[in-house]
DSSP file (Angstrom, degrees, kcal/mol; ACC not computed):
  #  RESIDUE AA STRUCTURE BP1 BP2  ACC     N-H-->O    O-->H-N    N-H-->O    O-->H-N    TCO  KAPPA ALPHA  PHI   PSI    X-CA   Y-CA   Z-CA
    1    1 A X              0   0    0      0, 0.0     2,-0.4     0, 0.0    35,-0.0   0.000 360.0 360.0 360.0 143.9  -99.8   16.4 -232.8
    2    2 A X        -     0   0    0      2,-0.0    35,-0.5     1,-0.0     2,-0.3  -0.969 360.0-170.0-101.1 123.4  -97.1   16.9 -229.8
    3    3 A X        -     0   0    0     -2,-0.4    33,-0.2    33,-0.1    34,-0.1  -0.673  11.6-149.3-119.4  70.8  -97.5   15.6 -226.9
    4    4 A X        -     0   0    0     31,-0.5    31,-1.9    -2,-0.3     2,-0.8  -0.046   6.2-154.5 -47.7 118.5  -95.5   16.3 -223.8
    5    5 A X  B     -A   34   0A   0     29,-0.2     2,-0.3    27,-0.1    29,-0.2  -0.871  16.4-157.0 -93.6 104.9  -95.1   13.5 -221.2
    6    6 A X        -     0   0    0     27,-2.0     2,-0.5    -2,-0.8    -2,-0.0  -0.739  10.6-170.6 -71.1 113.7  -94.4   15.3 -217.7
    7    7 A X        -     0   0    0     -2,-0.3     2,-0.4    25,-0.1    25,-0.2  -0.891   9.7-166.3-109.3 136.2  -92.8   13.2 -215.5
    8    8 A X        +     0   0    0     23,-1.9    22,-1.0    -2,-0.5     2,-0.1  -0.824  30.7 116.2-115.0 178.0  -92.2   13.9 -211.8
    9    9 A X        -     0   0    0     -2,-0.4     2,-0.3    20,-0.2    20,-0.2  -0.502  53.1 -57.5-169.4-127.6  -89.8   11.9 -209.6
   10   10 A X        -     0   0    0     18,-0.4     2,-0.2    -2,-0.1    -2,-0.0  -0.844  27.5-142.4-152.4 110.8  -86.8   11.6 -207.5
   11   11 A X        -     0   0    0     -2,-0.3     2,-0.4    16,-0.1    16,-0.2  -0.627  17.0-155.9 -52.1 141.9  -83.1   12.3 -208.2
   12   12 A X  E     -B   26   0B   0     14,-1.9    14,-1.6    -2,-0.2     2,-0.2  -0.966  10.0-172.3-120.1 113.5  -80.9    9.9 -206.5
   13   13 A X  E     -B   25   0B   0     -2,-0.4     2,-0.7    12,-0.2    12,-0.2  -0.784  11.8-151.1-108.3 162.0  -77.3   11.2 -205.8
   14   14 A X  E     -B   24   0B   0     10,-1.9     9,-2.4    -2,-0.2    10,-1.0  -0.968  10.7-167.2-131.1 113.5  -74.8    8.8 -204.5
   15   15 A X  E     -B   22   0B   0     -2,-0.7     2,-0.7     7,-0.3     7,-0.2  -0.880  12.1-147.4 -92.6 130.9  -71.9   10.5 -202.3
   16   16 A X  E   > -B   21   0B   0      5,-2.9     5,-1.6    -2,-0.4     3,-0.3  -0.828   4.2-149.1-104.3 132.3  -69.0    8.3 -201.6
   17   17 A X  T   5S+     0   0    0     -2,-0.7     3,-0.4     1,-0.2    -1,-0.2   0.863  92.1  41.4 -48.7 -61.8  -67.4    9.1 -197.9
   18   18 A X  T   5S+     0   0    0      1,-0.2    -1,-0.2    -3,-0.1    -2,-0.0   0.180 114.6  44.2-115.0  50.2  -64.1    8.2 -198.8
   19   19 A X  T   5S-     0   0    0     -3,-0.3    -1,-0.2     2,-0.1    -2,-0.2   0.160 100.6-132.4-132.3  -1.6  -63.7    9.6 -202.0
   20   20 A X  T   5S+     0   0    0     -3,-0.4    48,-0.6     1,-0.2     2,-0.3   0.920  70.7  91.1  27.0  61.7  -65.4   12.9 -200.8
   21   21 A X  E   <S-B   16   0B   0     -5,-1.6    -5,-2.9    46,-0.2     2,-0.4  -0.999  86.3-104.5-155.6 176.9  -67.6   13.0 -203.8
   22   22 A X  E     +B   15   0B   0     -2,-0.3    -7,-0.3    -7,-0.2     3,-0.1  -0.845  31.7 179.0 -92.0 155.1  -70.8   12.1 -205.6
   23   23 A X  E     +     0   0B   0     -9,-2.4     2,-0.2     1,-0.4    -8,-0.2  -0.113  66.4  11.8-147.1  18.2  -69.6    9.0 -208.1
   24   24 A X  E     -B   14   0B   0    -10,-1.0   -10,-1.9    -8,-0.0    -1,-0.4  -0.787  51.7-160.4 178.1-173.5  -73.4    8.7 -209.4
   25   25 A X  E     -B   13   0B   0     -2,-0.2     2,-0.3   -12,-0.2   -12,-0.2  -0.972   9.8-168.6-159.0 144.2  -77.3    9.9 -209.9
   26   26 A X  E     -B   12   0B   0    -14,-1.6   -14,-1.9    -2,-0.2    33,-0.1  -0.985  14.3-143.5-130.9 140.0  -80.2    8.2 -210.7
   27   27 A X        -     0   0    0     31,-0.4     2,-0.1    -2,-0.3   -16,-0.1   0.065  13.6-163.4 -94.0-158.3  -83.8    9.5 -211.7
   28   28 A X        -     0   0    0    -20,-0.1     2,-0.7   -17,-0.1   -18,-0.4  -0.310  19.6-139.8 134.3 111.4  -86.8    7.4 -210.4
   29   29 A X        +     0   0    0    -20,-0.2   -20,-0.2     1,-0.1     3,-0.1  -0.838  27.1 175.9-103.6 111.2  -89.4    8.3 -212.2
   30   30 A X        +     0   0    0    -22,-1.0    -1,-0.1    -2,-0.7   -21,-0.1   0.946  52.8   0.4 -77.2-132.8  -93.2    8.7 -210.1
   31   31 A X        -     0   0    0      1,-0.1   -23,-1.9   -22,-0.0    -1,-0.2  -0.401  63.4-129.6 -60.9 128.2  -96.6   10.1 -212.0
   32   32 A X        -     0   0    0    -25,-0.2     2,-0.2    -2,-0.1   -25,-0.1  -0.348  14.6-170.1 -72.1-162.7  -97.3   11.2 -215.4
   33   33 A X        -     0   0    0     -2,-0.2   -27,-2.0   -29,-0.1     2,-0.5  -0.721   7.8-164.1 174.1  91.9  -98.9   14.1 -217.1
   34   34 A X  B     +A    5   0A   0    -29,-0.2     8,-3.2    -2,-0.2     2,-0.3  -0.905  30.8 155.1-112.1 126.0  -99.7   14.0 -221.2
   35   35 A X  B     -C   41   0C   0    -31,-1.9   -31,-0.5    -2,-0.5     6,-0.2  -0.938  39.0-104.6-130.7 151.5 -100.4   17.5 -222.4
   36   36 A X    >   -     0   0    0      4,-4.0     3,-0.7    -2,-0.3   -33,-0.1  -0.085  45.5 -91.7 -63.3 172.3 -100.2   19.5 -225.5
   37   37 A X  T 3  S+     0   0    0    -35,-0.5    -1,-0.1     1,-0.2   -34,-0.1   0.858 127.5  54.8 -59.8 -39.6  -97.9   21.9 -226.4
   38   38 A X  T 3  S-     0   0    0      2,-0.1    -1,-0.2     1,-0.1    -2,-0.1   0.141 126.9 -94.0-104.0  30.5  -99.9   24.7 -224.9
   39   39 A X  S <  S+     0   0    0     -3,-0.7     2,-0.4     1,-0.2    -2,-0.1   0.823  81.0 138.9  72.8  11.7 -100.0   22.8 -221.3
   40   40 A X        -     0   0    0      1,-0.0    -4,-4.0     0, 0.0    -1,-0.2  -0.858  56.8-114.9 -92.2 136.2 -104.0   20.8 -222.1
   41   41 A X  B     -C   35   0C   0     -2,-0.4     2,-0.3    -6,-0.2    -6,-0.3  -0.274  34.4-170.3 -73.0 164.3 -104.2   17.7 -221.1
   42   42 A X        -     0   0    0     -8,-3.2    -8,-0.1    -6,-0.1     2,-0.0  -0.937  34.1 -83.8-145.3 161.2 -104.7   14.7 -223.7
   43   43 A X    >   -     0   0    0     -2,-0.3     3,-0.6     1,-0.1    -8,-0.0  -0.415  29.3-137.0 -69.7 143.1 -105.5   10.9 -223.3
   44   44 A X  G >  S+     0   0    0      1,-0.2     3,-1.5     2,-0.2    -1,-0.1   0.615  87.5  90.9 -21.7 -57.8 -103.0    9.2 -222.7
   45   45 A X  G >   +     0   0    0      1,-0.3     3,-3.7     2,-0.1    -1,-0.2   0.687  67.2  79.0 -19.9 -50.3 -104.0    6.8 -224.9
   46   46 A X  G <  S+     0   0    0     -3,-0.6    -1,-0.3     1,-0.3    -2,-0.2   0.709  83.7  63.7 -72.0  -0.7 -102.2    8.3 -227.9
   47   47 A X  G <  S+     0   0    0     -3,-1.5     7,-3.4     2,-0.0     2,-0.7  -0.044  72.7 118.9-105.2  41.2  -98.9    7.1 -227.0
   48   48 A X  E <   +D   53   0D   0     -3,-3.7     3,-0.3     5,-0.2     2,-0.3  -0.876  39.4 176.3-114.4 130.9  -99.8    4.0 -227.3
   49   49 A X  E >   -D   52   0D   0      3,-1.9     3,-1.8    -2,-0.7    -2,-0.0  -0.809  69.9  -5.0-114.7 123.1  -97.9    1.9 -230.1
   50   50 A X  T 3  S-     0   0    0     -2,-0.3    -1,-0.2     1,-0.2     3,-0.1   0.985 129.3 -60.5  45.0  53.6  -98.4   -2.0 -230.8
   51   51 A X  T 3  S+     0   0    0     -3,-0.3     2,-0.3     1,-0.1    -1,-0.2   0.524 122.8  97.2  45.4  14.6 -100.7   -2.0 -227.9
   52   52 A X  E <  S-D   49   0D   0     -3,-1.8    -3,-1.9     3,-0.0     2,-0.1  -0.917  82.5 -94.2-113.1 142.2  -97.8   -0.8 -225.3
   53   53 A X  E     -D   48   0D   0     -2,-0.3     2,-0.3    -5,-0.3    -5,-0.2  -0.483  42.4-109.0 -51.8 131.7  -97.0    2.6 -224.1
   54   54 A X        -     0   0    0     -7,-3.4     2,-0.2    -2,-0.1    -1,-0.1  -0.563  46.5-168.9 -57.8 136.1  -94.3    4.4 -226.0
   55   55 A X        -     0   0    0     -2,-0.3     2,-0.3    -3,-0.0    -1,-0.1  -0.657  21.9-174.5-101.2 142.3  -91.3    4.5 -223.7
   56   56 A X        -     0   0    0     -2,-0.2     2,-0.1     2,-0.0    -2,-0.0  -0.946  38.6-105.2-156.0 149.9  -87.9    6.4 -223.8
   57   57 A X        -     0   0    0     -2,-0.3     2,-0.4     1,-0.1     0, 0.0  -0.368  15.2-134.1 -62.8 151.0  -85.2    5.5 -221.0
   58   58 A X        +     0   0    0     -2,-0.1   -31,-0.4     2,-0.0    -1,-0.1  -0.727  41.9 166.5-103.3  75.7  -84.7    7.9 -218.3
   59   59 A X        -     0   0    0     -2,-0.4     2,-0.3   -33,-0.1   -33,-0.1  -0.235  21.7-151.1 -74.1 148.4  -80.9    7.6 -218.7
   60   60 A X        -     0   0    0    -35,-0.2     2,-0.4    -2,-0.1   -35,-0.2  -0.862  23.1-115.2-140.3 109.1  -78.9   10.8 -216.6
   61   61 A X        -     0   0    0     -2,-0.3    -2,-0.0     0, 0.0     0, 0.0  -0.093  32.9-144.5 -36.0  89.0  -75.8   11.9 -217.7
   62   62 A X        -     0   0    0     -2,-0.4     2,-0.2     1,-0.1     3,-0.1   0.111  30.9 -92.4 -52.9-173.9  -73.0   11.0 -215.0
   63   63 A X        -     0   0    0      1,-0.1     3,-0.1   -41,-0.0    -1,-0.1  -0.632  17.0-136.7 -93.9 141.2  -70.2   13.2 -214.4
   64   64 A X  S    S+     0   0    0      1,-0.3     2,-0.4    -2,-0.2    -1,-0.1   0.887 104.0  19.4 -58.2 -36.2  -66.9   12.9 -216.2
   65   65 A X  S    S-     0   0    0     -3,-0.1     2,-0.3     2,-0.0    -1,-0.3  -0.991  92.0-127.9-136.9 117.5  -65.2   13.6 -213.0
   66   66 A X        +     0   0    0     -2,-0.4     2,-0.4    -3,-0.1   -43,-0.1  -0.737  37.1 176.3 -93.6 153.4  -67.2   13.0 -210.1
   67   67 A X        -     0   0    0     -2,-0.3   -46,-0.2     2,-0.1   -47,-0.1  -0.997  35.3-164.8-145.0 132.6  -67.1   16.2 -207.6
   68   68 A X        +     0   0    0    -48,-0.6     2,-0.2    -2,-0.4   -47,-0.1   0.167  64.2 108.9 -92.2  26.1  -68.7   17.1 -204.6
   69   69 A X  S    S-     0   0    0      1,-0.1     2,-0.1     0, 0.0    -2,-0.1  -0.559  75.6-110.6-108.5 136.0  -67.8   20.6 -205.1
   70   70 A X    >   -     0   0    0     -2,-0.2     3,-2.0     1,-0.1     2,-0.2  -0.391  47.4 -86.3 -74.2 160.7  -71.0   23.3 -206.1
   71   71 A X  T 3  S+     0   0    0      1,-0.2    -1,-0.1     2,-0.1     0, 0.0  -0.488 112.1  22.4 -74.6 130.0  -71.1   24.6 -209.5
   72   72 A X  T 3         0   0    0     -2,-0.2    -1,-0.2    -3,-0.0    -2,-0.1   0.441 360.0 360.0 115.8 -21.4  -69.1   27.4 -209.4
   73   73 A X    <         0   0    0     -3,-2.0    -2,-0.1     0, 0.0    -3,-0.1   0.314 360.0 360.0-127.2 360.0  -67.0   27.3 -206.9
């Protein structure tokens, strides 16, 4: 079975003043949600591995280049 863990949260952007850009972002990660593929929920319970929840990092890809500029423009 597949189980989607829905997480909601927070983006964190960091804009630097005198660099007039963002130079990072961070997730901060709230509530879950475990559902099936077709969006019912399921216990939770079934991610759980060596008696711990399975985990994966919420890692966010920085910018090569940080810019405070919108996409697009």
């Amino acid at each position: 079975m597949l189980i989607n863990k829905v997480t909601t949260g927070f983006v964190v952007q960091v804009f630097d003043t005198d660099k007039r850009c963002f130079v990072s972002q961070s997730f901060l990660p709230g509530q879950c949600a475990y559902e099936d593929r077709r969006g019912n929920p399921v216990d939770p319970n079934l991610l759980v591995v060596d008696d711990e929840e399975a985990t994966l990092p919420f890692e966010m890809v920085q910018p090569d280049e940080p810019s405070g500029r919108a996409a697009g423009r």
